[in-house]
C-alpha positions in Angstrom: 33.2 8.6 -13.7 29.3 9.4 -14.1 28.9 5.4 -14.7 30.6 4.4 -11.5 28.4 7.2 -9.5 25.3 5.5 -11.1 26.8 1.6 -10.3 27.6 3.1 -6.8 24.0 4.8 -6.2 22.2 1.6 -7.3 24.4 -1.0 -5.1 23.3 1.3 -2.3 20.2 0.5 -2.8 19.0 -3.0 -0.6 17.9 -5.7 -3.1 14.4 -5.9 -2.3 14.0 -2.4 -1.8 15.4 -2.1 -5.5 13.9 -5.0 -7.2 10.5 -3.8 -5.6 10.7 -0.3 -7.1 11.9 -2.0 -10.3 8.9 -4.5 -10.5 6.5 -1.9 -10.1 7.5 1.1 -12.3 7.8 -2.4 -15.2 4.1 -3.2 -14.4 3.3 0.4 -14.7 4.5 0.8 -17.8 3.5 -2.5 -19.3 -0.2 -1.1 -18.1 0.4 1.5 -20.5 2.1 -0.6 -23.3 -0.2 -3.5 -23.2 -3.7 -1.8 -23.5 -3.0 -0.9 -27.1 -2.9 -4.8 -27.9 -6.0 -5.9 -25.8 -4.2 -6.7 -22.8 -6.2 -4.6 -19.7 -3.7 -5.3 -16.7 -5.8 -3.2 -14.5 -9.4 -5.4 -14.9 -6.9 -8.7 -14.5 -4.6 -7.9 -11.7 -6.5 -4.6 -10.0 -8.3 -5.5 -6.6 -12.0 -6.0 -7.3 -14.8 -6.3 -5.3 -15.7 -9.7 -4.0 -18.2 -11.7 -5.8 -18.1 -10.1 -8.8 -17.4 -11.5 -12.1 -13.5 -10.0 -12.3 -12.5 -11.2 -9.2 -9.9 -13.0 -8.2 -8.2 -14.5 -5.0 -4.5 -13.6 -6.6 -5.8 -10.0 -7.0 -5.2 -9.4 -3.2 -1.1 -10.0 -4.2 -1.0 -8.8 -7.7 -2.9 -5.2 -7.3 0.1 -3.7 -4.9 2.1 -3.5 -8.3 -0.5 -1.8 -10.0 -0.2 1.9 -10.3 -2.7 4.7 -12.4 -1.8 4.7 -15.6 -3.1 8.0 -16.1 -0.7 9.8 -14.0 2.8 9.4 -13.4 2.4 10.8 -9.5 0.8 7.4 -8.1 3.8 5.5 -8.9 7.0 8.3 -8.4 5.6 8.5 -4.8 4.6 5.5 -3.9 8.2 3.9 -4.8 9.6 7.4 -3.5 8.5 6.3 -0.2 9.6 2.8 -0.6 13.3 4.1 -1.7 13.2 6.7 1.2 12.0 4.3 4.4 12.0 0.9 3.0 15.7 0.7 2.2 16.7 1.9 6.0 14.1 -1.2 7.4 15.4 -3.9 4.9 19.1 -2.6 6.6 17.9 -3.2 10.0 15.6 -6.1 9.5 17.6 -7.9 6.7 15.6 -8.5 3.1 14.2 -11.7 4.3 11.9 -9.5 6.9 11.1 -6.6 4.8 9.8 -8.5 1.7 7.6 -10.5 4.5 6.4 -7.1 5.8 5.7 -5.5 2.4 3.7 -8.5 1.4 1.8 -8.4 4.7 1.1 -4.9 4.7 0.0 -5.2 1.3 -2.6 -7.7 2.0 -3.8 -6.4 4.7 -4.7 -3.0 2.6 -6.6 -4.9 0.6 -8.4 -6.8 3.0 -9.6 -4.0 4.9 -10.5 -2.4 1.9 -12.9 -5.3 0.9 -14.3 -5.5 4.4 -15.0 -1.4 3.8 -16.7 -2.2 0.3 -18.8 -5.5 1.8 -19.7 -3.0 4.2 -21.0 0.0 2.5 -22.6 -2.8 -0.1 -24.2 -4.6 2.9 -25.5 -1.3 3.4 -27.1 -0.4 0.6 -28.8 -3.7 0.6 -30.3 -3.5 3.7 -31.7 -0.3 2.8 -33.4 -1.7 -0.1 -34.4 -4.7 1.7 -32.8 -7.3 -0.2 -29.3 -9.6 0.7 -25.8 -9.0 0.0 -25.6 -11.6 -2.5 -28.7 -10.2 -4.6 -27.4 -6.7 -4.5 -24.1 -7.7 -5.8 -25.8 -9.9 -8.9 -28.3 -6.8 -9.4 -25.6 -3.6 -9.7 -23.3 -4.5 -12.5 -21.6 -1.7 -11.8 -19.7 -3.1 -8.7 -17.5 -5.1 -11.0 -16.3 -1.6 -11.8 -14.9 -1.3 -8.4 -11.0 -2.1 -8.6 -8.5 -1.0 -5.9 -4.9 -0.7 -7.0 -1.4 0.5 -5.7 1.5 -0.4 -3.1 0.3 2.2 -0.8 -1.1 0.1 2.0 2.5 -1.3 1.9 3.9 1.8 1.8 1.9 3.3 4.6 2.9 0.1 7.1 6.7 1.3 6.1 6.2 4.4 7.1 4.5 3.2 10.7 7.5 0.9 11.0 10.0 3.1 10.2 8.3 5.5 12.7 8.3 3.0 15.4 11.8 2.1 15.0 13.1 6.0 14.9 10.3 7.2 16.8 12.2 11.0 17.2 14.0 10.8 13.5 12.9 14.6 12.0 10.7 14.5 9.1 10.1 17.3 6.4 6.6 18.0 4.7 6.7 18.8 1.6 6.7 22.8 1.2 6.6 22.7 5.3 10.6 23.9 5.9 9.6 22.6 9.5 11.4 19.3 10.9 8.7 17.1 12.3 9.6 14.1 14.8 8.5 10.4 12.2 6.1 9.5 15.6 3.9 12.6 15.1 4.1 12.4 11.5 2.6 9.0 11.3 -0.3 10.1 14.0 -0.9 13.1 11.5 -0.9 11.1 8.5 -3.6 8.4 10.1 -5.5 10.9 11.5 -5.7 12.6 8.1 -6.7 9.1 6.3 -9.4 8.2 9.4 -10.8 11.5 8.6 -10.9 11.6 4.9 -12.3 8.0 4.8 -14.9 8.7 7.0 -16.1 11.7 5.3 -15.8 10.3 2.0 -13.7 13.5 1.5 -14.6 15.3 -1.9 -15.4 12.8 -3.9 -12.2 11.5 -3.9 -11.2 7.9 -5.3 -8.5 7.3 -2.5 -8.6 4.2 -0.6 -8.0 5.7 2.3 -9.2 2.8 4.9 -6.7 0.6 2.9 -3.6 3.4 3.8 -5.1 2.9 7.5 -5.1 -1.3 7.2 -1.3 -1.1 6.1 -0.5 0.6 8.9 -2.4 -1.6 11.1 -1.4 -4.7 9.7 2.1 -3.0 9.7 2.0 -2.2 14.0 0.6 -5.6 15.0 3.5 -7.4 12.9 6.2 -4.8 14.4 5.0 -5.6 17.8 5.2 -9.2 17.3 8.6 -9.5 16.0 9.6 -7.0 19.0 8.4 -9.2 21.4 9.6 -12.4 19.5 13.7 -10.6 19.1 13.4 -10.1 22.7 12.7 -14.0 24.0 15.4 -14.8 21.4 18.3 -11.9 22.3 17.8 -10.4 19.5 17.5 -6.2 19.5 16.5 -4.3 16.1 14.9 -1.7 18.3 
């Protein structure tokens, strides 16, 4: 009986949704594993700044798998979220359109958080008088800069889903308080905005990535709203 409720839970599940989840708790735990046998997945697949000597154009695909190795949190919520809201879009938009929309979101984090980084860089340069090309070949140190996680994707799932269930109730966790997905999203960017503007306590979120997700995310929504409609076609 408990082996047919597991068989049952995990057909339930949509295929990308699942064999997302799957391929990124796999290449969180082979970031553990392979470290002990020389193998740093982080400095090969984890976003890096542009320019340096670690970087690579695939980096913009392969760092949304990549999760902290350091804490099992990173990963649990980001594929939480995927499992939660993912798995409703894939059933409204079909797999095809979700894996498209996870991949775009994706890459749009990570651009956006380049552009942030060029710009802060750029910055720093200008103070000291110099290019952007010079400051990046005189501070080692920016090949230390890696961005990694699926939580650009995630955040453009949670806009989407929000757009498509606009007055669906939400919980916060610890907050017993149903809050409507449309004014959960506006909280949750709001918060990021603010955080990444601040540079809020020294903290080592990307948040301007969460926010390019969700950009990247409401642009492709819109599109494919106003494409269904010339074509008959209603997912909204």
């Amino acid at each position: 009986m408990n082996q047919n409720s597991q068989s049952g839970f995990l057909s339930s599940i949509p295929v990308v949704t699942k064999n997302l989840i799957i391929i990124n708790v796999l290449v969180w735990l082979a970031s553990i594993v392979l470290p002990k046998m020389g193998i740093d997945l982080v400095k090969w697949l984890g976003l890096h700044f542009p320019g340096v000597e670690d970087f690579y154009l695939f980096q913009f695909v392969t760092y949304m798998f990549m999760h902290d190795t350091h804490s099992f949190a990173h990963v649990f919520f980001n594929m939480f979220g995927v499992y939660m809201f993912g798995r409703v879009l894939e059933n409204v938009w079909g797999s095809k359109r979700f894996l498209i929309f996870y991949m775009v979101t994706g890459l749009g984090a990570g651009i956006v958080q380049e552009l942030v980084w060029l710009y802060s860089v750029h910055s720093v340069a200008a103070a000291n008088g110099i290019t952007i090309g010079q400051q990046i070949a005189f501070d080692s140190s920016l090949n230390y800069l890696i961005t990694i996680g699926a939580s650009g994707s995630v955040f453009g799932i949670l806009l989407a889903f929000a757009m498509l269930f606009p007055n669906v109730p939400l919980y916060l966790m610890f907050i017993p308080i149903p809050i409507k997905a449309k004014y959960f999203v506006i909280f949750y960017g709001l918060a990021e905005l603010f955080m990444g503007v601040a540079n809020y306590g020294g903290d080592s979120v990307a948040h301007f990535a969460h926010l390019g997700g969700m950009v990247f995310g409401y642009f492709l929504v819109r599109y494919w709203k106003k494409n269904d409609l010339n074509h008959g076609r209603f997912f909204y």
